[in-house]
N, CA and C atoms as an extended XYZ file, in Angstrom:
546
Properties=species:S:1:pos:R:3:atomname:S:1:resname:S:1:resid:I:1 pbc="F F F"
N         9.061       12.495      -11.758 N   UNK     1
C         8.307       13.606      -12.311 CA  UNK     1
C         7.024       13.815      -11.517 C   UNK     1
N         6.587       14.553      -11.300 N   UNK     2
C         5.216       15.022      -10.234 CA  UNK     2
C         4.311       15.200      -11.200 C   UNK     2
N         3.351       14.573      -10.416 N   UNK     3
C         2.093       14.645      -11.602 CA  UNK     3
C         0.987       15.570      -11.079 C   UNK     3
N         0.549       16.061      -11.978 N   UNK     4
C        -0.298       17.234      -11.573 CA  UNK     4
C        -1.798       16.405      -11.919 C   UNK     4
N        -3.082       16.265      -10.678 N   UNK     5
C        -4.330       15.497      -10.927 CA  UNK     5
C        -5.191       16.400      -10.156 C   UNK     5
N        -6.217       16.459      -11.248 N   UNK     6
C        -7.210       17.051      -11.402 CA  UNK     6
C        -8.408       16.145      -11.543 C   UNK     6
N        -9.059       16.405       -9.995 N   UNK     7
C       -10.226       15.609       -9.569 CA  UNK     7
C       -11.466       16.807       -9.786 C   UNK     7
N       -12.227       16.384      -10.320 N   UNK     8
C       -13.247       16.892      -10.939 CA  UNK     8
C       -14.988       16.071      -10.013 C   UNK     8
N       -15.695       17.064       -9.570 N   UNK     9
C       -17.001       16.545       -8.955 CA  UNK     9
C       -17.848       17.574       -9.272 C   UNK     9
N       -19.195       17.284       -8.124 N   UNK    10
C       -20.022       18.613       -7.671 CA  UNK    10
C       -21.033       18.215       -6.295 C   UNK    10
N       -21.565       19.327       -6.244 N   UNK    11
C       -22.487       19.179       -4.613 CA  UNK    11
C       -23.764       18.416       -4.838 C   UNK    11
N       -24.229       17.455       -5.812 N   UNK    12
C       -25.090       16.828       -6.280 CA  UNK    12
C       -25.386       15.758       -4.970 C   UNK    12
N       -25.626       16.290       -3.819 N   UNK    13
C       -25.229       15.293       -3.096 CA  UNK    13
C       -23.725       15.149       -2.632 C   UNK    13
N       -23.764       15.419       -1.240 N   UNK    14
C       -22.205       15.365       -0.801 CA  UNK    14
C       -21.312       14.291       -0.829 C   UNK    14
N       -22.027       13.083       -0.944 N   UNK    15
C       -20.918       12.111       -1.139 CA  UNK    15
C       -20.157       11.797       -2.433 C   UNK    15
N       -20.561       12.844       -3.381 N   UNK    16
C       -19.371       12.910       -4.607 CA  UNK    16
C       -18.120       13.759       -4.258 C   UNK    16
N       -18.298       14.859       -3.326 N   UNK    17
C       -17.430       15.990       -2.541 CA  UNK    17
C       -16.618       14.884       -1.752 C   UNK    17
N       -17.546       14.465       -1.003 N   UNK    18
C       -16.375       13.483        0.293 CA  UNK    18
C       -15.304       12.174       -0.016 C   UNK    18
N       -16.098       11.849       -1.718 N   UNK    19
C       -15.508       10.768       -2.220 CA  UNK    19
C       -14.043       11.763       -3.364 C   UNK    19
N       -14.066       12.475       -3.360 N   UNK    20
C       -13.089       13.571       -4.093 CA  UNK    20
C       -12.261       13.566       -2.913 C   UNK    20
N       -12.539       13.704       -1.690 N   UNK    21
C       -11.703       14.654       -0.732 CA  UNK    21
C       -10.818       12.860       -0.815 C   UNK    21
N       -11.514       12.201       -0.306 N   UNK    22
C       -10.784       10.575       -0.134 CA  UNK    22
C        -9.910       10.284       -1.141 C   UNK    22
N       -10.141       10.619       -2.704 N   UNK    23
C        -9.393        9.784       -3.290 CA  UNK    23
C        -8.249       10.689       -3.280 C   UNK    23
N        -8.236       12.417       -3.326 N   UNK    24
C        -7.027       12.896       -2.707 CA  UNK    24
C        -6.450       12.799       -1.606 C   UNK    24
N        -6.988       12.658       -0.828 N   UNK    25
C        -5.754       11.607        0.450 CA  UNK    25
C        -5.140       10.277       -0.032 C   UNK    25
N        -6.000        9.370       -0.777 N   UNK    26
C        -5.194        8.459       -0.692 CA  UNK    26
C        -3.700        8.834       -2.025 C   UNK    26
N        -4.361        9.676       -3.057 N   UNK    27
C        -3.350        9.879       -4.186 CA  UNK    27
C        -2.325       10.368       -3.123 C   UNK    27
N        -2.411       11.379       -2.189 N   UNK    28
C        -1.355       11.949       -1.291 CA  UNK    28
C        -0.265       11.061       -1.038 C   UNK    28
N        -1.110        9.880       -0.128 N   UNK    29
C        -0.620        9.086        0.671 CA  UNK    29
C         0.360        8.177       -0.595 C   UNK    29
N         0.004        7.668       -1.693 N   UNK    30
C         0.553        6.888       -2.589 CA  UNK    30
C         1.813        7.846       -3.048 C   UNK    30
N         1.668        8.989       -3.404 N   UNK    31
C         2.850       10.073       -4.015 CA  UNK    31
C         2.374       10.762       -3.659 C   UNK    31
N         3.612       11.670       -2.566 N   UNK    32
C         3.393       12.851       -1.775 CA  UNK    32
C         3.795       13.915       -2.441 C   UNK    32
N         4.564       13.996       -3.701 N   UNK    33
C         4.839       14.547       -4.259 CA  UNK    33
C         3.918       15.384       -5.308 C   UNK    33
N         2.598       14.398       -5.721 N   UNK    34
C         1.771       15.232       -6.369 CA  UNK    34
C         0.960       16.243       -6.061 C   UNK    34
N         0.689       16.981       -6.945 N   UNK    35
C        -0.066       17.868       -7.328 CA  UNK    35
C        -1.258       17.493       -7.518 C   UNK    35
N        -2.328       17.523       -5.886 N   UNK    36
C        -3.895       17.073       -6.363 CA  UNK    36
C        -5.231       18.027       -5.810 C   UNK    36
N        -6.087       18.596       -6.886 N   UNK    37
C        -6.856       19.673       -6.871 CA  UNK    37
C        -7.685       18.833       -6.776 C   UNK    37
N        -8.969       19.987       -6.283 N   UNK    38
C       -10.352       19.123       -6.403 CA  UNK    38
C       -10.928       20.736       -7.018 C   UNK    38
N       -11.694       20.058       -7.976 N   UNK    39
C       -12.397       21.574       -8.643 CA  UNK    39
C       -14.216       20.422       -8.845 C   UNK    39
N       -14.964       21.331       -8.383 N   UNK    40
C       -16.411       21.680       -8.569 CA  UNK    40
C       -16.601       22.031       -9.725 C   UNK    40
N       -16.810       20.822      -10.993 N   UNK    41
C       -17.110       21.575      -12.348 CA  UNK    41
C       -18.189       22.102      -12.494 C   UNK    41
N       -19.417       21.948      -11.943 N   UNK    42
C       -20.315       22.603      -12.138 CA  UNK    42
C       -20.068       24.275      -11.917 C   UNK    42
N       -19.453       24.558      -11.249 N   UNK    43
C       -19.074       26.091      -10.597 CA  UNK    43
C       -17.942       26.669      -11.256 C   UNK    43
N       -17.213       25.797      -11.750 N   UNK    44
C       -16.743       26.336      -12.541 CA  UNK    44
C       -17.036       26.368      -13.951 C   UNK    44
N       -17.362       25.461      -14.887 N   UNK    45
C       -18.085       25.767      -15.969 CA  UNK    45
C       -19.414       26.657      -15.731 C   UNK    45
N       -20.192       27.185      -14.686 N   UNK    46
C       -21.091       27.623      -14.925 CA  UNK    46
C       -21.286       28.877      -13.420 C   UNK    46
N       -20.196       29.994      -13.356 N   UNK    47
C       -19.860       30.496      -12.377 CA  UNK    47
C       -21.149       31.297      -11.557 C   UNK    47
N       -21.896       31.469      -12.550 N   UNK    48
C       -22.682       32.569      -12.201 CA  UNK    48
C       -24.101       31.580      -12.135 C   UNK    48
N       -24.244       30.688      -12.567 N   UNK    49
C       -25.581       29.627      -12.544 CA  UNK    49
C       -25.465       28.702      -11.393 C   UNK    49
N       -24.156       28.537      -10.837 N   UNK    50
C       -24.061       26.970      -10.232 CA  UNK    50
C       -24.786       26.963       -8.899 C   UNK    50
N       -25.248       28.277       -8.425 N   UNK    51
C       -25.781       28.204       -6.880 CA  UNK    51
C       -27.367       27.656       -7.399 C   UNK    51
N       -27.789       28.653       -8.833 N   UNK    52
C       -28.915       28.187       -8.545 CA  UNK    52
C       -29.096       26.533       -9.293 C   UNK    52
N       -27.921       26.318      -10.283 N   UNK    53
C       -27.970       24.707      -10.412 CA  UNK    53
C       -28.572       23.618       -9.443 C   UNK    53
N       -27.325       23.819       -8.418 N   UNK    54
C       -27.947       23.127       -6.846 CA  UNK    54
C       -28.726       23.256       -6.244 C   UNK    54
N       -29.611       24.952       -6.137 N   UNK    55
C       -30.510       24.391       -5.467 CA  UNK    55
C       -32.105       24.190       -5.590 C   UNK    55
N       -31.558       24.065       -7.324 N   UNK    56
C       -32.615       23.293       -8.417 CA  UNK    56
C       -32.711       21.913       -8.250 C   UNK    56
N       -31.415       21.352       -7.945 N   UNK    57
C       -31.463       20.174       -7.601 CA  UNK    57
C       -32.086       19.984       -5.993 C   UNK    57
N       -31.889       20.429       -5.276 N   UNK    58
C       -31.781       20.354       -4.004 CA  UNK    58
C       -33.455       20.225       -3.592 C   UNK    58
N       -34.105       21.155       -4.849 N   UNK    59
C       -35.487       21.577       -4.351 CA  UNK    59
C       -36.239       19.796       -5.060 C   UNK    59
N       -35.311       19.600       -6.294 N   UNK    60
C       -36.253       18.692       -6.887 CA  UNK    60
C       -36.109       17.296       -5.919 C   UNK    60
N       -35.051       16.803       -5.657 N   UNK    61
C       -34.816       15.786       -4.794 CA  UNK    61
C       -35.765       16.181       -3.317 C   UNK    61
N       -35.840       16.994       -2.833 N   UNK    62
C       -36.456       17.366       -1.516 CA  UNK    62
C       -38.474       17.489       -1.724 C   UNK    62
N       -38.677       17.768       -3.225 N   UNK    63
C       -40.141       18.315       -3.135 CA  UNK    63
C       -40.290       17.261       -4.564 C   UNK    63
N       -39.795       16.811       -5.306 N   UNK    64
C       -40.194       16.823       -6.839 CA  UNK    64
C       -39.434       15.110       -7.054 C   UNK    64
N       -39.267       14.267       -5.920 N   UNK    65
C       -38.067       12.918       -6.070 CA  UNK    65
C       -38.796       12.160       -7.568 C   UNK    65
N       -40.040       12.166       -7.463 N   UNK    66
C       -40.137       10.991       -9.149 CA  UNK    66
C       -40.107       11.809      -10.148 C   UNK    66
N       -40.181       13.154       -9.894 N   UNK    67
C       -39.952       14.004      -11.441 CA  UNK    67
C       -38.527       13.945      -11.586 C   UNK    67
N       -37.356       13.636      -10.304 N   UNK    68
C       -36.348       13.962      -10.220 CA  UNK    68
C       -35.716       12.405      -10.761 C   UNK    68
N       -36.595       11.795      -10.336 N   UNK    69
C       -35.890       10.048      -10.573 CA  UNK    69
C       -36.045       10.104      -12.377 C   UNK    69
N       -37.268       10.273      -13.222 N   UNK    70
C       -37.468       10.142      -14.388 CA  UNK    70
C       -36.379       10.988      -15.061 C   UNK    70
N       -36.150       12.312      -14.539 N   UNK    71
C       -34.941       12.718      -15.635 CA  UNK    71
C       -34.111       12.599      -15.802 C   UNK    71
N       -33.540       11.938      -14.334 N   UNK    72
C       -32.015       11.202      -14.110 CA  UNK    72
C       -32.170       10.106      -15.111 C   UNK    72
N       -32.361        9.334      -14.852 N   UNK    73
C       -32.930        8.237      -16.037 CA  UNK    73
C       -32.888        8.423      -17.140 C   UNK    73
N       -33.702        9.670      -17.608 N   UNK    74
C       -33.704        9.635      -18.905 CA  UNK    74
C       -32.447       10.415      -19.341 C   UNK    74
N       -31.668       11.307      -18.655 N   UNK    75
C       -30.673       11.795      -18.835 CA  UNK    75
C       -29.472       10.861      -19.140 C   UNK    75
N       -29.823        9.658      -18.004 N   UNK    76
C       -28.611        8.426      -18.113 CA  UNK    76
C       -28.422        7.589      -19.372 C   UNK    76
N       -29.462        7.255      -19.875 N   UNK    77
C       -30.250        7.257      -21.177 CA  UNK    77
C       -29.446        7.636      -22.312 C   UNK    77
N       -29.752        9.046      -22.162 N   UNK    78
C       -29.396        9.945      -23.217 CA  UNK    78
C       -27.927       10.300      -24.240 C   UNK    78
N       -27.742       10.504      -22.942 N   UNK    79
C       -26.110       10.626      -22.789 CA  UNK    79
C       -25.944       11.725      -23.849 C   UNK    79
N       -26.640       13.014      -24.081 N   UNK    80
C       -26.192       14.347      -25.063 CA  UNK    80
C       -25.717       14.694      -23.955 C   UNK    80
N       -24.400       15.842      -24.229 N   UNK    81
C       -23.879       16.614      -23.579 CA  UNK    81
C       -24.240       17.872      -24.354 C   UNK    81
N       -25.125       19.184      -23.776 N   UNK    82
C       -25.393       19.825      -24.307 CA  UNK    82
C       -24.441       21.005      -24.554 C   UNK    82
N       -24.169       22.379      -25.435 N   UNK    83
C       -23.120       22.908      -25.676 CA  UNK    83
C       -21.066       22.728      -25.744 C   UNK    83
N       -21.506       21.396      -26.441 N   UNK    84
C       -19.992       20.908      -26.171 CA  UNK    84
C       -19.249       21.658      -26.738 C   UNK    84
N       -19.154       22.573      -27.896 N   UNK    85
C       -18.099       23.776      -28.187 CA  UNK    85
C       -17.337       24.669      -26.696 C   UNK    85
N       -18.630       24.930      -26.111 N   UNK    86
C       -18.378       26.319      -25.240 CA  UNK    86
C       -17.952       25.623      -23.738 C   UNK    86
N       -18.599       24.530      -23.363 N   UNK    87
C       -17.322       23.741      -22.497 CA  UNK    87
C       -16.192       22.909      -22.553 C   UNK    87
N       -16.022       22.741      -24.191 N   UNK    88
C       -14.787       22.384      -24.455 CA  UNK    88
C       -13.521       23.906      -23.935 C   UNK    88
N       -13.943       24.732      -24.730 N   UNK    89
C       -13.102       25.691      -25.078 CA  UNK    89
C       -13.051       26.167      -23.194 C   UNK    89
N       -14.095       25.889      -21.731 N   UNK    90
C       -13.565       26.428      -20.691 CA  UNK    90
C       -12.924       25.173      -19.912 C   UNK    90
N       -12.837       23.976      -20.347 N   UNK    91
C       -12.127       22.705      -20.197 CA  UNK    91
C       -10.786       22.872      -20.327 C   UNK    91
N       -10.532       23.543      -21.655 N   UNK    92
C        -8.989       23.680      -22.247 CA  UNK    92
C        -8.744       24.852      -21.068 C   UNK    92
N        -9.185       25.689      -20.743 N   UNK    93
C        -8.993       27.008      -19.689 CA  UNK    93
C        -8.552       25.715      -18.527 C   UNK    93
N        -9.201       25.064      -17.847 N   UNK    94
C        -9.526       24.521      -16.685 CA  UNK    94
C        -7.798       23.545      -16.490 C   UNK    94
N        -7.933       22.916      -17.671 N   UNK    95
C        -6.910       22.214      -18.033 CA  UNK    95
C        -5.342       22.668      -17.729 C   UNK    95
N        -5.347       23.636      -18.513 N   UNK    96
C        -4.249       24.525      -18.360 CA  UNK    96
C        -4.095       25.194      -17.303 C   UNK    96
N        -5.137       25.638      -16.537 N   UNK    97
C        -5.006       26.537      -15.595 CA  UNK    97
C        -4.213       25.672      -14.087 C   UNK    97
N        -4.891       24.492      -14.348 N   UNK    98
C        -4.178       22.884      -12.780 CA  UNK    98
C        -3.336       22.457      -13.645 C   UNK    98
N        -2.635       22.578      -14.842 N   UNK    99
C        -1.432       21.795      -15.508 CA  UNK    99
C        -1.395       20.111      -15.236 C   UNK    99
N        -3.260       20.063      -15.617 N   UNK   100
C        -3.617       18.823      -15.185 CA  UNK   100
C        -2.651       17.024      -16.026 C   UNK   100
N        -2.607       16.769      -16.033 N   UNK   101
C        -1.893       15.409      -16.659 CA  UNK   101
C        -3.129       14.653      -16.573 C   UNK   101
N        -3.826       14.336      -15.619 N   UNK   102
C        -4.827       13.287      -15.243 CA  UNK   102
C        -6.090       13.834      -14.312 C   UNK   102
N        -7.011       13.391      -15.268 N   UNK   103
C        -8.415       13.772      -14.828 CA  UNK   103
C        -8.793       12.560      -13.892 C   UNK   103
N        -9.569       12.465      -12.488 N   UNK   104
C       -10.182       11.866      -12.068 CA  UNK   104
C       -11.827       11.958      -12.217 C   UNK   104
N       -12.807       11.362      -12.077 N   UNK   105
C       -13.893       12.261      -11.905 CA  UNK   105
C       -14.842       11.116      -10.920 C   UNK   105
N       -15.480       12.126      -10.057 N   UNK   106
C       -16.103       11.473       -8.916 CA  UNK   106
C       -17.809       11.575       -9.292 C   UNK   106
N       -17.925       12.281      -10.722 N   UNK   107
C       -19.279       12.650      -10.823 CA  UNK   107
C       -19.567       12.364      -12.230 C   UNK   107
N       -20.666       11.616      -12.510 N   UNK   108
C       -21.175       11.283      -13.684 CA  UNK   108
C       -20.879       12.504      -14.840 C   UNK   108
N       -21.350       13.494      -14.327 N   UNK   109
C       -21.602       14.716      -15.223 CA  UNK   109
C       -20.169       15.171      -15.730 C   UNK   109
N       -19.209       14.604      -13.928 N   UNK   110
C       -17.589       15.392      -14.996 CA  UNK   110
C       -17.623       14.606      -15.794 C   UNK   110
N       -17.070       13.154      -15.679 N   UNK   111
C       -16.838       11.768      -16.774 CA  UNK   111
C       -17.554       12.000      -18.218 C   UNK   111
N       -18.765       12.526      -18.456 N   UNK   112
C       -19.160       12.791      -19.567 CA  UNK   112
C       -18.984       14.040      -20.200 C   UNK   112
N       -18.745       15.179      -19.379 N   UNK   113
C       -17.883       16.328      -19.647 CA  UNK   113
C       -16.298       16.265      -20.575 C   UNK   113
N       -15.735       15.341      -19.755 N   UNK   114
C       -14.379       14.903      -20.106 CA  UNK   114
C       -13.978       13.939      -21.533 C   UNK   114
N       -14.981       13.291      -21.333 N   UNK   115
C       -15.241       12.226      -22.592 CA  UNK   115
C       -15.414       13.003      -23.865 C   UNK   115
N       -16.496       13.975      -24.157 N   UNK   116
C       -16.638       14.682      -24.746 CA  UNK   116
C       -15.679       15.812      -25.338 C   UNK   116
N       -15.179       16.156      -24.683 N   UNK   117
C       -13.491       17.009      -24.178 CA  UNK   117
C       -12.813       16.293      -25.041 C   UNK   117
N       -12.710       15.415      -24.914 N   UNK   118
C       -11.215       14.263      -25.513 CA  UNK   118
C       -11.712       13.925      -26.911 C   UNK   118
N       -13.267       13.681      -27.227 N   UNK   119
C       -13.378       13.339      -28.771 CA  UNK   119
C       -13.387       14.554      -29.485 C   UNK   119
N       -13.947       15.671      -28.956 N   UNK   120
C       -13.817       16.991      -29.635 CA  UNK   120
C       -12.760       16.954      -29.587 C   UNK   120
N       -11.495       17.708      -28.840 N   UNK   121
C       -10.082       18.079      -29.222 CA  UNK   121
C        -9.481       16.480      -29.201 C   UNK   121
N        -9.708       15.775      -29.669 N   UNK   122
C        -8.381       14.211      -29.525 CA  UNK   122
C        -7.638       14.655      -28.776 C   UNK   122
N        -8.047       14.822      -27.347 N   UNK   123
C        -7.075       14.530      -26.316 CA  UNK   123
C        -6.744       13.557      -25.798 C   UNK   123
N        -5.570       13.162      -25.567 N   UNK   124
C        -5.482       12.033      -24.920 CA  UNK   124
C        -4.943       12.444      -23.263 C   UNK   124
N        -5.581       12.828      -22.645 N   UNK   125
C        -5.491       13.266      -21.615 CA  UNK   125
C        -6.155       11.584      -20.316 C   UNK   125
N        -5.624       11.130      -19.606 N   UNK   126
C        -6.344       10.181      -18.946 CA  UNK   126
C        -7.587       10.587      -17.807 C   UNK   126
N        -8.662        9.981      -18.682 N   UNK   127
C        -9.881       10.140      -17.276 CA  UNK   127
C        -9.878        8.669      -16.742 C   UNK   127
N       -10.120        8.447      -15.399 N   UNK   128
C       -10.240        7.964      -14.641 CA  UNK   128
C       -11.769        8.347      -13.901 C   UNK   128
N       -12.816        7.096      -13.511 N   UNK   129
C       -13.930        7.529      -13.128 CA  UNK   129
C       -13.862        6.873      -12.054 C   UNK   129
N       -14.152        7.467      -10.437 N   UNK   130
C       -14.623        6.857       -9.104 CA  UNK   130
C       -15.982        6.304       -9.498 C   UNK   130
N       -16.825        5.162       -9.871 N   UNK   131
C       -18.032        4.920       -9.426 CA  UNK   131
C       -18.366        5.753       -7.669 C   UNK   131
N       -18.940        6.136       -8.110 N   UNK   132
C       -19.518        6.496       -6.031 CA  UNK   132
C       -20.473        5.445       -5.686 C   UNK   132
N       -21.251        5.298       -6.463 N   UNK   133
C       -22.737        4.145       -5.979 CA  UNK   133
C       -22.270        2.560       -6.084 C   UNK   133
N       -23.145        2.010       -5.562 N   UNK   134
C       -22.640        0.659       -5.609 CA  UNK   134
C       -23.515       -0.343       -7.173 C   UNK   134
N       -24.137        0.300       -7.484 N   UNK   135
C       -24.699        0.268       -9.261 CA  UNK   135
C       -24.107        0.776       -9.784 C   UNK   135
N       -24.111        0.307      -11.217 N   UNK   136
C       -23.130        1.014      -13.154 CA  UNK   136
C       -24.296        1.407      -13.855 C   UNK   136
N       -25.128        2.669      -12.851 N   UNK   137
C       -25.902        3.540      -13.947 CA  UNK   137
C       -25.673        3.560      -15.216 C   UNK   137
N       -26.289        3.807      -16.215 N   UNK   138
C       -25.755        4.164      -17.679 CA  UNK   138
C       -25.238        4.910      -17.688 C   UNK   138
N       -25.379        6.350      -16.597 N   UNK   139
C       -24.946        7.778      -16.752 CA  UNK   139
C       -23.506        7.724      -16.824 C   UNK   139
N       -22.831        6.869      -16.004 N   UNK   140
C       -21.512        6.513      -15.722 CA  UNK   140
C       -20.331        6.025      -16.708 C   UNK   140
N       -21.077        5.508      -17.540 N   UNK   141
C       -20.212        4.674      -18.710 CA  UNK   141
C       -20.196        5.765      -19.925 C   UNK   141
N       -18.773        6.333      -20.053 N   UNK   142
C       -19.025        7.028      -20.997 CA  UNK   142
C       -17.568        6.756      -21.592 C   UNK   142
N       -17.833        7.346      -23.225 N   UNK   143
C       -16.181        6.675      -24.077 CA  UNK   143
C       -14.926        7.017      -23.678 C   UNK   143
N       -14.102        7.033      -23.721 N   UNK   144
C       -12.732        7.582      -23.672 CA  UNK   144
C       -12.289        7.728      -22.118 C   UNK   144
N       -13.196        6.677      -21.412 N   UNK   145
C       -12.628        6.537      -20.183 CA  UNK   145
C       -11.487        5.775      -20.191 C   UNK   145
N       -10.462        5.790      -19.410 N   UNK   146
C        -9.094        4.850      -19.198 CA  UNK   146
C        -9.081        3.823      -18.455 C   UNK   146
N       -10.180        3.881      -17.117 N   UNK   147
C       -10.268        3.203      -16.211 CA  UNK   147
C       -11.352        3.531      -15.423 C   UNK   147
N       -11.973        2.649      -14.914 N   UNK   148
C       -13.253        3.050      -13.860 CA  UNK   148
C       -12.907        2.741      -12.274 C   UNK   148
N       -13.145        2.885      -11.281 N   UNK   149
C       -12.988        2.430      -10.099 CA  UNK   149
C       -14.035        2.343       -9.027 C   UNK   149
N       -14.224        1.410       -8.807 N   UNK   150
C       -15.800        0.657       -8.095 CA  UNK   150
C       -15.991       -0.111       -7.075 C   UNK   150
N       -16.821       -0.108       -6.027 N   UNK   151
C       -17.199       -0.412       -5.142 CA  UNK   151
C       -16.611       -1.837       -4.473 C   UNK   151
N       -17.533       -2.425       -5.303 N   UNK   152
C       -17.664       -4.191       -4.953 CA  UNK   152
C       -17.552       -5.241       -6.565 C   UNK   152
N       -17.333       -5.959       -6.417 N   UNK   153
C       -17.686       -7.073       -7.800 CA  UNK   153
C       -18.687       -6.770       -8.590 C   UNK   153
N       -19.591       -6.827       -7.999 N   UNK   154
C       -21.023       -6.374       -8.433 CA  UNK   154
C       -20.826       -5.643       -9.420 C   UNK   154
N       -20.610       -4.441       -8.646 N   UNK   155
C       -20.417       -3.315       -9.494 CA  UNK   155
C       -19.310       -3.374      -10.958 C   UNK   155
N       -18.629       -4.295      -10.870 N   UNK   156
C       -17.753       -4.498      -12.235 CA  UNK   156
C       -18.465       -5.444      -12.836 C   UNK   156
N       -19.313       -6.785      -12.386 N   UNK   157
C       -19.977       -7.438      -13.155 CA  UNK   157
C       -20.875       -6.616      -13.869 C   UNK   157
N       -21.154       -6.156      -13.356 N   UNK   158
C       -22.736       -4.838      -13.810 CA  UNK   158
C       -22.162       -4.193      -15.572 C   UNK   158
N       -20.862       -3.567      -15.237 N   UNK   159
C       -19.922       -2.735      -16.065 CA  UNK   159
C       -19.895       -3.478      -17.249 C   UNK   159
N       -19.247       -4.811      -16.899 N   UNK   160
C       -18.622       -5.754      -17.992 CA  UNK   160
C       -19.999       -6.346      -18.537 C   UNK   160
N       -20.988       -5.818      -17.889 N   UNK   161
C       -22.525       -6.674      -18.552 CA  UNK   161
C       -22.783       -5.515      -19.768 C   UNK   161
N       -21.769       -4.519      -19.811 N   UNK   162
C       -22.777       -3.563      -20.256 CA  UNK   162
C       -21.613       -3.218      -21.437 C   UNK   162
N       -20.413       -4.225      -21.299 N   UNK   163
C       -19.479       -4.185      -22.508 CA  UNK   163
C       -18.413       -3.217      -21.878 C   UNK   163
N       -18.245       -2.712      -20.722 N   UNK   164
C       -16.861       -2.340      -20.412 CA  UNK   164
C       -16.085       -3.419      -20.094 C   UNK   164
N       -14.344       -3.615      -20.909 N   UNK   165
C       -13.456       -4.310      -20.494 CA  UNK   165
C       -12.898       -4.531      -19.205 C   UNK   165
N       -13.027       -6.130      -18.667 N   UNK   166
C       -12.554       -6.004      -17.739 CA  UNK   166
C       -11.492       -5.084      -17.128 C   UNK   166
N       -10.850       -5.516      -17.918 N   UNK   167
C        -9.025       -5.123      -18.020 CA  UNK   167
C        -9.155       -3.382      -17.232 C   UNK   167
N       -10.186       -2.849      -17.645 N   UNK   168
C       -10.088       -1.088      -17.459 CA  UNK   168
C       -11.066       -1.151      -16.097 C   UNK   168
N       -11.644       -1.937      -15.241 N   UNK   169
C       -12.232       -1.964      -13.613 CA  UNK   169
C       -11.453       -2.380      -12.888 C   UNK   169
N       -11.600       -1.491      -12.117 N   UNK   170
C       -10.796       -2.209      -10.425 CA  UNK   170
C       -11.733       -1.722       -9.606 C   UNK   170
N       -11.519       -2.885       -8.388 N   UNK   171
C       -11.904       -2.935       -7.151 CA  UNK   171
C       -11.461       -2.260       -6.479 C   UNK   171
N       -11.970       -1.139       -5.505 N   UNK   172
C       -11.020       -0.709       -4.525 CA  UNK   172
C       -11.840       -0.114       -3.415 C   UNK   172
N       -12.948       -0.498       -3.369 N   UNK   173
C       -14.053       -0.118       -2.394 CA  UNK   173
C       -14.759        1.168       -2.681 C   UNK   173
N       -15.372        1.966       -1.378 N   UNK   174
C       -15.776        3.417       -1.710 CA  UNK   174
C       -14.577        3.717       -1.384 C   UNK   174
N       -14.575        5.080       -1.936 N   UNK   175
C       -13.355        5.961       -1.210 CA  UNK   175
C       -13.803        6.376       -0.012 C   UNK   175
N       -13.286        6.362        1.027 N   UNK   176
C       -13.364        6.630        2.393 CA  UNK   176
C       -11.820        7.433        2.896 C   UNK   176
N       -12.452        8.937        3.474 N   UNK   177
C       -11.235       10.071        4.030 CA  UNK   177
C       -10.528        9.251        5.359 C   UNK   177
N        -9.322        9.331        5.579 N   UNK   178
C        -8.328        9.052        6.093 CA  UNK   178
C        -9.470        9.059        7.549 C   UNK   178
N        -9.950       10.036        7.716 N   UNK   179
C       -10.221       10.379        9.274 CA  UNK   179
C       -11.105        9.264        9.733 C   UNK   179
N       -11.725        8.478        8.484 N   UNK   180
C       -12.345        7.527        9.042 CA  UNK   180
C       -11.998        5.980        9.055 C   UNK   180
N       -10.529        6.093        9.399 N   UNK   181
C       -10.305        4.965        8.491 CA  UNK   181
C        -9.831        4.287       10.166 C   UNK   181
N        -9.601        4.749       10.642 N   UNK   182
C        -9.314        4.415       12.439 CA  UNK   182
C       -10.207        3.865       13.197 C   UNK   182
């Protein structure tokens, strides 16, 4: 049966993009048969905002880094997902539209997008989270994940310090694109 996977990121910094592009090569390479998208949730939940999303971000990291460090933080913290009705209901769009089976997510923001997704409608849809960093931010750990996937040891000791089950981390390095793998 071909599975249809739906990798979920954003331009928050390109190495959530490059770590998306990697883990679809390697899904390729494992079953050539699937079906694997990469969708920009920010741009798509937010079609008409997402340019200036980024380069809200872009300006704060470049001109504003400790105003930018404190809200990450406190955002990681936080963990509200704000308007969860109205991105549930373009989730179920998103969903349907890639005849997704399995969510990946390379970006904090999808993983808690998705989480949220699944306790509002009880989906049991599988998310799967790439750690990208070689730290288990708080931002990262969110419920109704299936599995996480992470760097180094570290990075799962970190996880399991923080009450994620072993059983649901694996090791498997960064994701790194085929082209660099020579």
């Amino acid at each position: 049966m071909m599975k249809h996977i739906l990798i979920l990121t954003g331009r928050f910094g390109l190495g959530h993009c490059c770590a998306a592009e990697a883990v679809r090569q390697e899904l390729l390479t494992v079953n050539p048969q699937a079906e694997v998208q990469i969708v920009d949730l920010v741009d798509y939940l937010f079609p008409h905002l997402g340019g200036a999303i980024y380069r809200t971000f872009a300006h704060m990291v470049n001109h504003c880094s400790a105003m930018y460090n404190f809200l990450n933080r406190a955002a990681g913290r936080c963990g509200i997902l704000p308007m969860k009705a109205v991105i549930a209901q373009k989730i179920d769009r998103l969903l349907l539209e890639y005849h997704a089976d399995i969510v990946v997510s390379t970006l904090p923001i999808c993983s808690q997008c998705i989480s949220a997704y699944k306790q509002l409608r009880g989906a049991d849809i599988p998310l799967y989270t790439y750690i990208t960093d070689i730290g288990a931010q708080d931002e990262w750990i969110v419920p109704h994940t299936d599995a996480y996937f992470v760097g180094a040891a570290e990075t799962k000791a970190e996880l399991m310090e923080k009450g994620v089950p072993a059983a649901h981390i694996h090791i498997c390095g960064i994701p790194v694109r085929r082209d660099f793998l020579h």
